[in-house]
Structure formats: structure tokens, C-alpha cells
N, C-alpha and C positions, 0 to 999 in steps of 0.2 A: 888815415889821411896820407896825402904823397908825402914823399921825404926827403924829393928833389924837385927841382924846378924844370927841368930838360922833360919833355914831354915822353919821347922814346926811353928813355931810362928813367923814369919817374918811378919808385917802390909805393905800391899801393897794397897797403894792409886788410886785406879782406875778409871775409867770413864764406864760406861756403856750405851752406845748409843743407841736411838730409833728412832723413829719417833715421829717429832713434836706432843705435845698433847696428846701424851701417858704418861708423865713422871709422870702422877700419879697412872695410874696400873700398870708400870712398876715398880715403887716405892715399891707399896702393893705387887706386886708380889716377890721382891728378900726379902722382911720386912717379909713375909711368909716362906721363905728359911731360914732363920736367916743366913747369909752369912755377916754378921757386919752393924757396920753403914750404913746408905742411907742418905743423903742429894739431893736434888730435882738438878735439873740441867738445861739445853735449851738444848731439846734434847736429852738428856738422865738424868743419875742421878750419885753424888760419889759416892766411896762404898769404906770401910776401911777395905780390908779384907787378914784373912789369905792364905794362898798357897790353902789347904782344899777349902777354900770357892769359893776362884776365880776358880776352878776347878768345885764345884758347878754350880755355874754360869752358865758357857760356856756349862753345860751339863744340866741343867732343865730349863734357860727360854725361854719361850714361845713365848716374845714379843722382845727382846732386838735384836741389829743387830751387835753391836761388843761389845767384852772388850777390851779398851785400857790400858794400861800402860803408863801414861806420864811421860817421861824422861828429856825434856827440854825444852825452850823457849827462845826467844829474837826478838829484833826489826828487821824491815827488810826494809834498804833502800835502798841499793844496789844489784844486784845478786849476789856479792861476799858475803854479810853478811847469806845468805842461807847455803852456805856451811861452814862458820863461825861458825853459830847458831849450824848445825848437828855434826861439827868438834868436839864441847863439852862435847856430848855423849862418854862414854867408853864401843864403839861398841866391841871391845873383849872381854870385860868380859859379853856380852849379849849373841852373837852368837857361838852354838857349832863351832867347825870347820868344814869349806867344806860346811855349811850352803848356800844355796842356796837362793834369795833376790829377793824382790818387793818392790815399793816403791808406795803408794798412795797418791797423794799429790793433795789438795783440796784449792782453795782457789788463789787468783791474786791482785796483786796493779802495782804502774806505776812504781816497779822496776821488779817483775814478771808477766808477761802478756800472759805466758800462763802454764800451769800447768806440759808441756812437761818439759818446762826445770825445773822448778821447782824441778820437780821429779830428774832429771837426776842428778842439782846440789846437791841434800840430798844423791843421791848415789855414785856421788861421794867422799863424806865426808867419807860415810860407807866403802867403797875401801880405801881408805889414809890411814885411820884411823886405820883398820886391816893390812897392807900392812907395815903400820910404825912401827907395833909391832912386824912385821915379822912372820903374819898370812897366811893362806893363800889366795888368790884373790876369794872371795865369785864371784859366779857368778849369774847375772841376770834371772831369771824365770819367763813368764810375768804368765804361764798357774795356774801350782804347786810349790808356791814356800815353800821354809821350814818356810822362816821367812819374815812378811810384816812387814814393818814399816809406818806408820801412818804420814805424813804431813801434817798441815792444817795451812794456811795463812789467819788470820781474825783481820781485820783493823792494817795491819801493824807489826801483832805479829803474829810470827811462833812457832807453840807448836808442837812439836817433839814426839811420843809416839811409843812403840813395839806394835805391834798388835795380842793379845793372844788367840784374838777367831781363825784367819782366815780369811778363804771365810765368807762372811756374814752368821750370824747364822740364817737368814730365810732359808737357805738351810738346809734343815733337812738331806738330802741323800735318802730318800724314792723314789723322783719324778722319777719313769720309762720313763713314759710318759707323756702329758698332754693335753688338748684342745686350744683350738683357742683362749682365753685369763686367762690365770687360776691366781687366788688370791697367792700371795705371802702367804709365812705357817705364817708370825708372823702376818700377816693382818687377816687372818681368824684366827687365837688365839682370837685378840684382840675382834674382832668382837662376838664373841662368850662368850668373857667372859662381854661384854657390852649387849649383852643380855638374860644374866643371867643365863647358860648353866652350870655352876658349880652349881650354886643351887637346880637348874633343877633336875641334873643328883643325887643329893646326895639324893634327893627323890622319885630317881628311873625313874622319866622319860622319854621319849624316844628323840630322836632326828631323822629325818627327813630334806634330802633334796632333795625336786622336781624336780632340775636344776642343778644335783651336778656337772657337766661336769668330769672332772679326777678325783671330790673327795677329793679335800683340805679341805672345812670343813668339811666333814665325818671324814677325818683324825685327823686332828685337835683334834675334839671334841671326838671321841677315847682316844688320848691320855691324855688328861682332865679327861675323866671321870674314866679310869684305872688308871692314877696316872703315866701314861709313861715317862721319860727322854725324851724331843724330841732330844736331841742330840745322843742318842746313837746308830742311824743309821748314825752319819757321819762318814766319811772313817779318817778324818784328823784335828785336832785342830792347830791356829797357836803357841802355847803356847810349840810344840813338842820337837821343834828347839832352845828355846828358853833356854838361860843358867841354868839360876832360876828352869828348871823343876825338879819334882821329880817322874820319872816313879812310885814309889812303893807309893804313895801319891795317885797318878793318876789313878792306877790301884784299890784301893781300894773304892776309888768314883765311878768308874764305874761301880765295879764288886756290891756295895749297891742296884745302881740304878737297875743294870740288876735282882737282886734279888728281887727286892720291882715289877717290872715289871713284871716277871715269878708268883708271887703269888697271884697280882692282879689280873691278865688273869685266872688263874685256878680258883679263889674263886669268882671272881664279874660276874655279867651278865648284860650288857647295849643293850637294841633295838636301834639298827641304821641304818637307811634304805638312801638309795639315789636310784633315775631313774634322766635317761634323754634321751631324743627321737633321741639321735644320739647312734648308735649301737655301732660305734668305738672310741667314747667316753666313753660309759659305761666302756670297755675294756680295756681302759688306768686304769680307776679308779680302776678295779678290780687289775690289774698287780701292782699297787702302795701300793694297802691294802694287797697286796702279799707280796711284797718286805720290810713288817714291822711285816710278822706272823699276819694281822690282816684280813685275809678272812675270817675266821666262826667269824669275830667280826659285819664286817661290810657286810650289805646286799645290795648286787647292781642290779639294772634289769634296762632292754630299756622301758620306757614308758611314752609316752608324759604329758603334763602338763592337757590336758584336761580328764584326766584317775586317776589321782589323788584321791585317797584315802586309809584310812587305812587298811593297811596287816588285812587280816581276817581270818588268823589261829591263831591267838591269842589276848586277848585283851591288849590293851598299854595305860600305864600309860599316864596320858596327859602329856606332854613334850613341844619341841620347835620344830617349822619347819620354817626351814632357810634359805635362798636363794640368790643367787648374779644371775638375771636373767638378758638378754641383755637388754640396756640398747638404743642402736640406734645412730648414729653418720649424719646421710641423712635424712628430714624432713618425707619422703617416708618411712625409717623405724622406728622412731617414730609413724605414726599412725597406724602402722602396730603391733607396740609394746604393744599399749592401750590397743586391743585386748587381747592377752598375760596378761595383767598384769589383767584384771579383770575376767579373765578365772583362773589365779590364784586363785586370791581373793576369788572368789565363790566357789570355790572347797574348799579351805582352813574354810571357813566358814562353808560349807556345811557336813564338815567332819571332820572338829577337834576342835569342841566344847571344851573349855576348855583350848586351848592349846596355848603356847604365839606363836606366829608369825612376823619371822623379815625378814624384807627386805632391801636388800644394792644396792643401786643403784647411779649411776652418772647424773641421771636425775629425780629430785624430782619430777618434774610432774607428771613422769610417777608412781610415786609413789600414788600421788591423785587417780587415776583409782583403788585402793581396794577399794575406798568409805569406810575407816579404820580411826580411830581417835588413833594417836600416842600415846605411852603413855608416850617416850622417843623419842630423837633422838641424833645422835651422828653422828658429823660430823670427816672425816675419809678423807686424800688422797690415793686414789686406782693408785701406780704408781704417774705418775705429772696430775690425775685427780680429782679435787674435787668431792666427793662423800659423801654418807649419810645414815646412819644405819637407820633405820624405825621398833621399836618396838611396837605392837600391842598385844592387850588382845583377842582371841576369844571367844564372848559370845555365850551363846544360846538363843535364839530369845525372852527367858523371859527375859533371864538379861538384854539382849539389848533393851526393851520394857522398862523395871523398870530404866538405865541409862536414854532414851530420857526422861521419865517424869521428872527424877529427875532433869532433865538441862531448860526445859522447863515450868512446872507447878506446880507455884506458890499457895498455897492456903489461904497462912496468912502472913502478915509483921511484925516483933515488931520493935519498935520506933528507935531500934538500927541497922535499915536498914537490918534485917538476914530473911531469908523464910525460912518458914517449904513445903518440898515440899510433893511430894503423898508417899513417902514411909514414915512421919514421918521426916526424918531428917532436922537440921537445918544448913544452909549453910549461910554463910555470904556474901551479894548482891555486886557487883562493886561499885564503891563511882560514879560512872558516872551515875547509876541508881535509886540515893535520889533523895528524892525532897528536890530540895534548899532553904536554908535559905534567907532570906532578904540582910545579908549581903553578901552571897555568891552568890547569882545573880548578886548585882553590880558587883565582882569582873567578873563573866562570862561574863556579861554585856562589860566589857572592852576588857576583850581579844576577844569576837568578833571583838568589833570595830577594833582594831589592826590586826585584820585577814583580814576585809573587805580593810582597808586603805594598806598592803602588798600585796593583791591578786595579782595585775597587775606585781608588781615588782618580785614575786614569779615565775608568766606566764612568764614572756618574759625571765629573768634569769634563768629559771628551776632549783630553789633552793632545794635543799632536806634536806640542816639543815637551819634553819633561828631563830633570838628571835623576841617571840609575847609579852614576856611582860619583862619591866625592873623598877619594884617599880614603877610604874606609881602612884600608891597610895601609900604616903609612909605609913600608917600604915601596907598594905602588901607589904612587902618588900623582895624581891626574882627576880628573872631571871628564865624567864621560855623560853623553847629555846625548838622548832620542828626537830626530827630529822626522817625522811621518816613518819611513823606513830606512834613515840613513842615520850615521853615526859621528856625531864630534867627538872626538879625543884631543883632549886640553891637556899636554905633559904640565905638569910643575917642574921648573928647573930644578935638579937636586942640588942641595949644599955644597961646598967646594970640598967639606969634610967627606964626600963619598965620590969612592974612584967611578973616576969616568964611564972605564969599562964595565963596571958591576951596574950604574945605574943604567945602560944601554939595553945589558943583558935585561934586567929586571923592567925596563918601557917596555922590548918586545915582548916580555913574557906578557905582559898588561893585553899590550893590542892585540896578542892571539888570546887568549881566554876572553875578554869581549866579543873580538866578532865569531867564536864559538858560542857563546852565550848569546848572545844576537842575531847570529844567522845574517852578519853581515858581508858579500862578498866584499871582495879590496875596492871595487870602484865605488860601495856603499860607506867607505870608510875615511874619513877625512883627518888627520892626525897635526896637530899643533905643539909650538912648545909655550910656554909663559913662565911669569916670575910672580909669584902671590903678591897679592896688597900694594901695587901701584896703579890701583884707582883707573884710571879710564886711559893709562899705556896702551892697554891692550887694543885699541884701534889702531894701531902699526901695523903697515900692510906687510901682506906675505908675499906678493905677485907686483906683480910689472902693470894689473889691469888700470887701466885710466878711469875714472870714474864708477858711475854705477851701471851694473850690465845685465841684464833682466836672466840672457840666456846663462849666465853662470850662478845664476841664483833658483831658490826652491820658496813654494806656495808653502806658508804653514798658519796653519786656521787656533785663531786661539779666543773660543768664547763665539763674539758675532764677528770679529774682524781677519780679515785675512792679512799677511804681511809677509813680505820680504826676506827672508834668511840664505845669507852666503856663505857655506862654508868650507870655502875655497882661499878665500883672498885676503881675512882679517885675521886676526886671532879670537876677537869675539864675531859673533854672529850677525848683528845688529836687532836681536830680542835677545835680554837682558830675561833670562828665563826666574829670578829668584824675584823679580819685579811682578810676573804674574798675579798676585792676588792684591796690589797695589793700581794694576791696572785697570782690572774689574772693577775695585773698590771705584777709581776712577767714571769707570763707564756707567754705573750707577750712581752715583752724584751732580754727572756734567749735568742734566735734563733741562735745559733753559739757565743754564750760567755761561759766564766766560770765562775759560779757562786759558790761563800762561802754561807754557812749559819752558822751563830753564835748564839748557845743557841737552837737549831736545836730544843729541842724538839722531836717528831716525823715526825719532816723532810717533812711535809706537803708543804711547798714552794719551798723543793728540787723535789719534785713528779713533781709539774707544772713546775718547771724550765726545770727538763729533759723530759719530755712531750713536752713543751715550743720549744725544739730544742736544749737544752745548748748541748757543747761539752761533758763540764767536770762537773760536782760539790763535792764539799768536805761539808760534815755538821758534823759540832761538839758539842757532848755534853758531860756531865760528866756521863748522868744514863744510864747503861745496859739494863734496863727495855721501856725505850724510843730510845732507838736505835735501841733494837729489834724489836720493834714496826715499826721505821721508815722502818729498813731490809722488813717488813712484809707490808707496803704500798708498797715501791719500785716494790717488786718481786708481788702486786697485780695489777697490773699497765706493767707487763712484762716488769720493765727497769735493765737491766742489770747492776751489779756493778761493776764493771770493769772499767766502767768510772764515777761512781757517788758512792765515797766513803763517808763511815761513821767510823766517827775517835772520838772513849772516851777520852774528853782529858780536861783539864782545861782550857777556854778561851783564860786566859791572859796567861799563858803556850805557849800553843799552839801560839800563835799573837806572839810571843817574838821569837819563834823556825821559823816561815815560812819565807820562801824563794820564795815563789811562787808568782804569780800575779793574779787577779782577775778581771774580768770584770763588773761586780755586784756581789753586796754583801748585804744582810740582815743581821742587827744586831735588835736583838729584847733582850736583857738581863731583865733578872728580877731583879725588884727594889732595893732588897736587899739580901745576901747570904752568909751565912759564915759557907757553907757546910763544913764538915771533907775533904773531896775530892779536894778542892782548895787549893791551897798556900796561898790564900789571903782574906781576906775578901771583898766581893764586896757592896758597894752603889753607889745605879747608880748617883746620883747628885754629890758625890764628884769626881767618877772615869770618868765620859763622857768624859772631854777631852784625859785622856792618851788611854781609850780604843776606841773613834773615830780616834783619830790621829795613831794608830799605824792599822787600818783597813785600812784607807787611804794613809797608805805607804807602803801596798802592792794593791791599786787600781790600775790598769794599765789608765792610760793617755786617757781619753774620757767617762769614767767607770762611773756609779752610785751604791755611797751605800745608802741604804735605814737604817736607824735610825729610832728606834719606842720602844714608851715606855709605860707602862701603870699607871705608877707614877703620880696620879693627882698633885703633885706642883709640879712637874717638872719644871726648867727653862733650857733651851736650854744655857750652858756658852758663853760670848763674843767671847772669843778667835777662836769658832771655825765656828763662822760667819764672822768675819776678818781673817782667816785662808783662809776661803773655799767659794763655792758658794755653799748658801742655801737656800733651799724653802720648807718652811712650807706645806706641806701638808694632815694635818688632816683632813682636811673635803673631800678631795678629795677620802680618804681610810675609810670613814665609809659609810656603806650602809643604804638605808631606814628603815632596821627593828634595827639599833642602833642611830636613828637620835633622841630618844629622852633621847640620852645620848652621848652629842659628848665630855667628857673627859675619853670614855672609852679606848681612849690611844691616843698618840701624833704620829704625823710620820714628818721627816724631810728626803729630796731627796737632796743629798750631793756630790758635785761635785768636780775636781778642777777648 
């Protein structure tokens, strides 16, 4: 909401929305506009900005898909509290009069269950609400409306926002026509500016695409390198409608852009070439580069991929050539596709010496067929399809002669493990490729052993994270834990009673006999410190990363679910690997129950419950960071939220507010906590009874809750073994590769 009353200086706190995993070019991009504060966001970013700015906005970025304006908020347990929450908004002093309305409303719990009504009840607030002022009855527009307003339902909390862009701002207005599946404008922005096309261009570069079908990144990358508004081809802002506007504000931002536009075109010159082997293809692209004044920009011709090479009436700066080629959905077009892709390659190598080359595909395989060594990659969803940028250096057959040596031949070592290779340079060798020391063989020594003595358990379970080692020795004292092909190293802090330097000495003798043992190169090896037995500490970040970020995270399959593992950025990983046979145990029990999770974490035993079969589940936790996480297993896993919610909430809060019944339940709390975020201070030994007893008064009658803690002196209290029927079962929830540590947590199966 503003924060002044002067219209020209008025600070209006907004939201600017993206796509997941953009929020940091998205970020650099508005930080380059100077359009006010940015702070980072999920999915998009704030931004604290004047009338001027937010006008900005909505008219130069590249990447963003809305600006919102948030107006309001509140809880939502009822369907009546919907039109509650909207009632608080002061829709007349928003909307001109006669304004015409949409409502988007995103977002479901077990009080809205489907987003129809949702919508309906926000509109009807907006009707009441003008209609009580004795306004006039705005009416519905689903096509063109004047004014959207914005609903979004997320874990129980409804934020209410006018919506100032509009139609999503990947809609530039240019699109005449287009092909059989053509890139959204803000995806080919992004793309482009990921591989490196603003630098490119400022160096006079060219740009090229083989496959441009209609011509989005031609356009695109047009508009980058001229300096173009891409908004100034839309017909319609939502912000038009809206109270707060100031045409003579509005008109002078525009009428900037169009000036800076008009003199860039006269004065700069950019090579931009697209073909593609469909005729009536080409001719969308051309009608598009029409309908922006950019045909003598952009140069278009019909010609297959296997014809491919540089325009030869003129020489061209090396630049980019860029491509979103088919990609195949039928195994038949797949290998039909390989073809394609190294007919590509070959041409592109054969002919653009020099020049960076990127490929975006939804099938990475097919990406292997350039026989190209990335230099980058960036992962991207094209649509609800996972996809992936692939940037490449084209050399000339000496550089790429002078590269294999340098990778391969070796001609001198010094003692601190670096080659000098044939051109002279010295590169420092993988710690997996010394020769080991005396002590460091023992230590490899062992984690074989532990490899041989897991194989069988590995085979039959088809583990893909498992630990090979846990301080086996205590002088090396660490947790070293397998996850697909990559390697966590967990230091345990040593005592204050050993010199600092001896325990140094002795971590790196550790980390080289592992990745000796492992066959782990250094960028397969990810190295931590920690302190034993402070409970769920160990979620203290290591990195600067905001939230949760797909591309610094790894797939790892455990059982039917797949999930999430970072280990880069936490101390722990977000699977709790000594939990494994607690979560199975899980996933075979949910089958038509509802299950709670408490201290949810990343909601890894919610995954297998509703894989499992559960009806329902609710998981709770306090951190945004782990919820989002959990959202982002869930939705890897294709399970719907709708019926498996995830609620931020304080435990014993929450325990004290429900109403509901459970049929199993996992509590797993950390030892001790006395976050800003709670009411209360938590320690699990003094609190076990009030926080089992109040889990088991909402167990429904036949129910199991699972109790697990990793507090080594934990004692289980009387009261709630003379309460309840209880059955210790620790040993039954650790598996072979933590058997030579079974107080790596307690478990009790808790009954009435």
C-alpha cells in the first residue's frame, strides 16, 4: 500500500512476479532500471517504488510476468472468511467508475476446493463493497478486463492484490502469428540473457538462429541489443483502470522509451539472421518482426538446418547462435532427432569458429549428440516441461587440439599434487588422483570395507543416498554419506582438547582417503563442519542462497519417491538418511489414512505417505525455506496439494488450535529450540509428555504415532508408558549403513 499521500512521490510496495529461478536476473534486471529497492522473493521479487517506477516496470522488463500491488491479507477457514478477507479492501477508492473486473484466484485448502469459487467469492466482495458506496455494479469481463485483481490462497492465508501489469507481460503484443510450439517472450529474454547475448551484442556481435520458427529469440534479442521497451507494443496495461493512475506520468514514460527506441534504430546496427526449413514458418516470423518496425533489423530466409552457414556478403563479428530445436516426445522421434542435433553441431562447428553456441532443449540427451563440452548450463521450465540451456565455446580445431592436451597430458607433477600440462600451464590435479599417504590409505582402507560389507543391502534396497562411514576411527571423526555419485563430508568439530593444527591435518587426511575410496573428483565432493547432538542446529545455512533453488540441488530416488537433496548450502541435506526405514515403514501404513507430520522439515515422510496412499496429510513447520523445499518434493513426485497441505506454524501452536483427527502421525522435534518464531522455548526431555499427550488427543482410535528423537540421553518419561502402549523401536528403524551407530536416534510406536 502507498506510504505517502503526494501522488508523484507516493512509495508503493509491490511484488513483481516470475518464474521460479529467475529471481536473480530478475532482480539484476529491475537493479539496472533503478526503479527503487529490490529485495529477492519466491518467485519473484519486492520492489519499493514510485508511480514513475512502477510504470517503468511494466514497460522495460524482459523477464517479469506481473506487477502486483498487495492490498490485503487474512486467514481462511471458512468460505465465508474469503469474502471477509476481500470485504477489507476499499474497492472504490481503487476502481474508476464502470470499471469493468476479473478476478484470478490461485490457490485451494479444505475450506476452498476449487478456485471457481474462490474467485467468485473475491467478486463478490468487489460488487458489495462498490454497490454499498453506491457505486456503480462493475461488471465481469473474463476476455478484456479494465481491472484484475489478484487472489492467491497459500497454506491458509489469502493475500489480495490489484493487478497493474494485466494480461501477463510475456505478452509483448508483436505475436501475429506463430509455429507449432513457439517460446514464451520472457523465456527467450531469459535465455538469452543466460547466454551472454547482452555482452555479445555490446561487442558488436551477431546473432543467429537455425531453427527460429516465428522468431521469438530473433525478437527478443532485437530488442536487447537496440535497447527496445518490450512493452511498448502492448495494446493495454492493467494499472489503466486503476485509481492511483496518472495518464501524464504514464505518457511521459512512454513517450522516453519510444524516444530512446527511435534513436537506437537510426544510430546502431546489429546482424541478426534466423532460417527455418518450414516456408510458412519463416513468414509468421517475418509478419512479427513487421508488426515491431523490425524487418530491415531482422533477416529471415527458408533454409534447412543442413545448409547452415554464414551469410557471405558480409563478414560477421563472431557472436551467438541460438536455438530451441525439436526436441521428440515418441522414442521413433527421438532417434530421428540425433540426427538433427549432430547435423547441427557439425555445421555450427564447421562454420562458426569463434562463436558461443547455445542449445535449449527438454531432452538433454539429445543435447550429448553435439559431441560439445558445456561451459554452462541452466536449467529452465519451457511451459510445465523441465528444460535446459546448453552453452558451448566454438573452437577452431587448434584451440580444440591445445584444450584436449591441456585435459589429458600430463608432463610433470610437484609434490603439491598440480601438472604442468603441454601448453605450460599449471592446473591443480583432483585430490582422488594423489598418491596416498600411509594414513590416508587406512582411512580408504575402511571405507572400502564398509562399501563391501553394504553392497548386498544397497542391491536389494536400491539405495541412492546411504553413510559409508561414521567416525569409525575416532581420530577421523566425520560422516561421510553417498548420495547417487556425489559425496557429503560432515567434519565433527574436534574437542578443544586437540590442537587445532593436528585436527586439520587429520580432516584432510580424511577427505583424501574418501575421495580415493570413492572415486570422487573435488567437484563431486562437498565438505561441512558440525557439532554432534544439537538436534536440528544443523539447518544453519552455509551460503548467502535465499530460499530454495532446484538448480543447486540433486534428484535422489529413495524407494517410490524421488526428492530434493542440497549439498551445498545446509549442513544437513534435507533427507535425514538414518530416518530411511521409518519412512517406508511410513509409506506402507499411510494407504487410506491421514497422516500429520510434526517438525516436517522437508516433508520427506509426507512424500511417502501420500505416494503410500494417505488420503490427507498436513506437515508443519516454522521455516519458509523448508516448506518450500517440501512444496518442491511434493510437486516432484506429481502429488497434488489439495489434499497434502503444508502449514508454517509453531508446533505447540498449532497442537493447542487442532481440531482435526489423525490416523498416524510422526513426531520427530529437535532436541532443543528457542527460535524468535515460537512462543515457547522447546526441550525435548522436559516437554515429551505435554507434546505427546496433546498429538495423542488428536490420534483417532486404532492410530499410530511414531515418536523419534535424536537426543542421545534421552529417556522416554513414565507417565507416558503408563498412559499409552509403547514399543520401543530403535533398532527396527536403523538400517545397515547406521548399525555402527544405533544412538543415532530413538524411535517409539505409540498407541492407545
Amino acid at each position: 500500500m502507498p506510504t505517502e499521500t503526494n501522488q508523484n512521490t507516493t512509495q508503493y510496495d509491490l511484488f513483481v512476479s516470475c518464474s521460479q529461478g529467475w529471481e536473480g536476473l530478475l532482480q539484476t534486471e529491475l537493479e539496472q532500471l533503478a526503479v527503487g529497492e529490490v529485495k529477492p522473493g519466491h518467485a519473484g521479487v519486492y520492489v519499493n517504488a514510485t508511480l514513475e517506477q512502477m510504470y517503468k516496470i511494466c514497460l522495460w522488463t524482459r523477464l517479469a510476468t506481473k506487477v502486483l500491488l498487495p492490498l490485503d491479507s487474512g486467514s481462511i477457514e471458512t468460505g465465508d472468511d474469503v469474502h471477509t478477507v476481500a470485504s477489507k479492501v476499499d474497492w472504490p477508492s481503487l476502481m474508476k467508475p464502470g470499471a469493468s473486473l476479473k478476478v484470478d484466484f490461485i490457490g485451494t485448502n479444505d475450506a476452498v476446493r476449487n478456485t471457481q469459487f474462490g474467485a467468485q467469492r473475491v467478486k463478490d466482495a468487489v460488487v458489495d463493497s462498490i454497490r454499498n458506496a453506491g457505486g456503480e455494479r462493475p461488471n465481469v469481463e473474463k476476455m478484456q478486463p479494465d481491472v484484475r485483481i489478484h487472489a492467491r490462497l497459500h497454506r491458509d492465508e489469502l493475500h489480495i492484490s490489484i493487478d497493474l501489469s494485466g494480461d501477463s507481460l510475456h505478452r509483448r503484443g508483436y505475436r501475429q502469428k506463430q509455429g507449432g510450439a513457439p517460446l514464451k517472450e520472457n523465456l527467450a529474454a531469459a535465455l538469452l540473457l543466460r547466454a551472454g547475448w547482452p555482452t555479445i551484442a555490446e561487442q558488436g556481435g551477431a546473432l543467429l538462429d537455425p531453427m527460429c520458427g516465428s522468431g521469438t529469440l530473433l525478437i527478443e534479442g532485437a530488442l536487447i541489443a537496440y535497447n527496445i521497451a518490450p512493452g511498448l507494443s502492448r495494446d493495454k496495461f492493467g494499472f489503466e483502470c486503476w485509481a492511483g493512475h496518472n495518464a501524464d506520468t504514464w505518457a511521459q514514460v512512454a513517450n522516453d522509451a519510444k524516444a530512446i527506441r527511435d534513436k537506437n534504430l537510426q544510430e546502431k546496427s546489429f546482424d541478426i539472421f534466423g532460417y527455418d526449413s518450414d516456408y510458412y514458418v519463416t513468414k509468421a516470423a517475418e509478419m512479427n518482426c513487421e508488426a515491431l518496425g523490425l524487418q530491415n533489423v531482422i533477416h529471415i530466409a527458408n533454409k534447412p538446418v543442413e545448409e547452415l552457414k554464414q551469410p557471405t556478403h558480409k563478414a560477421l563479428v563472431p557472436g551467438l547462435v541460438i536455438v530451441n530445436p525439436p526436441y521428440g516426445e515418441r522414442l521413433g522421434e527421438v532417434n530421428e532427432l540425433r540426427t538433427t542435433y549432430q547435423i547441427l553441431a557439425h555445421q555450427v562447428k564447421q562454420q562458426f569458429e569463434g562463436w558461443t553456441f547455445a542449445v535449449f532443449t527438454s531432452n538433454p540427451e539429445l543435447a550429448k549428440e553435439t559431441r560439445l563440452r558445456a561451459n554452462k548450463k541452466n536449467k529452465f521450465k519451457n511451459g510445465a516441461l523441465p528444460a535446459e540451456l546448453f552453452v558451448y565455446s566454438v573452437l577452431s580445431a587448434d584451440d580444440a587440439k591445445l584444450r584436449k592436451d591441456k585435459l589429458t597430458q600430463a608432463v610433470q607433477t610437484d609434490e603439491d599434487g598440480q601438472v604442468e600440462n603441454a601448453s605450460g600451464a599449471w592446473v591443480r590435479k583432483n585430490l582422488c588422483d594423489k598418491p596416498l599417504t600411509e594414513a590416508a590409505t587406512m582411512v580408504a582402507n575402511r571405507i572400502k570395507k564398509n562399501l563391501k560389507r553394504l553392497k548386498k543391502s544397497v542391491k536389494q534396497n536400491d539405495w541412492h543416498g546411504y553413510r559409508v562411514y561414521d567416525a569409525d576411527m575416532p581420530e577421523y571423526s566425520a560422516a561421510i554419506d553417498l548420495y547417487n555419485d556425489q559425496v557429503h563430508i560432515q567434519e565433527y568439530a574436534a574437542p578443544k582438547t586437540i590442537d587445532a593444527d593436528k585436527a586439520e591435518v587429520r580432516f584432510e587426511t580424511l577427505k583424501h582417503g574418501a575421495a580415493v575410496a570413492l572415486q570422487a573428483p573435488d567437484n563431486k565432493l562437498f565438505v561441512k563442519t558440525r557439532k554432534r547432538n544439537k538436534g536440528k542446529a544443523q539447518y544453519e545455512k552455509q551460503t548467502d542462497t535465499q530460499g530454495f533453488d532446484a538448480e543447486r540441488c540433486i534428484q535422489v530416488q529413495e524407494g517410490n519417491a524421488k526428492l530434493w537433496v542440497n549439498l551445498q548450502d545446509y549442513l544437513d541435506t534435507g533427507l535425514f538418511l538414518d530416518h530411511r526405514p521409518l519412512r517406508m515403514r511410513i509409506h506402507k501404513e499411510a494407504t487410506g489414512k491421514r497422516f500429520l507430520n510434526l517438525f516436517c522439515y522437508t516433508a520427506t515422510a509426507s512424500v511417502h505417505a501420500a505416494l503410500g496412499g494417505a488420503t490427507e496429510s498436513v506437515s508443519v513447520d516454522m521455516s519458509n525455506t523448508y516448506l518450500e523445499w517440501a512444496d518442491n518434493n511434493f510437486r516432484l513426485n506429481n502429488v497434488h496439494l489439495a489434499r497434502h497441505r503444508l502449514v508454517r506454524a509453531d508446533c505447540f501452536d498449532w497442537l493447542n488450535k487442532c481440531r482435526e483427527g489423525f490416523d498416524l502421525i510422526m513426531l520427530d522435534p529437535p532436541t532443543f529450540s528457542n527460535s524468535k518464531k515460537m512462543s515457547d522455548v522447546l526441550d525435548i526431555q522436559k516437554d515429551q509428555v505435554r507434546l505427546i499427550s496433546r498429538c495423542m488427543d488428536i490420534l483417532n482410535p486404532g492410530g499410530t504415532l511414531y515418536f523419534s528423537t535424536n537426543f542421545r540421553q534421552f529417556k522416554l518419561d513414565e507417565q507416558i508408558s503408563t498412559r499409552y502402549v509403547v514399543e520401543n523401536i530403535s533398532a527396527e528403524t536403523i538400517d545397515e549403513d547406521f548399525k555402527g551407530n544405533p544412538k543415532i536416534h530413538y524411535c517409539w510406536k505409540i498407541q492407545h
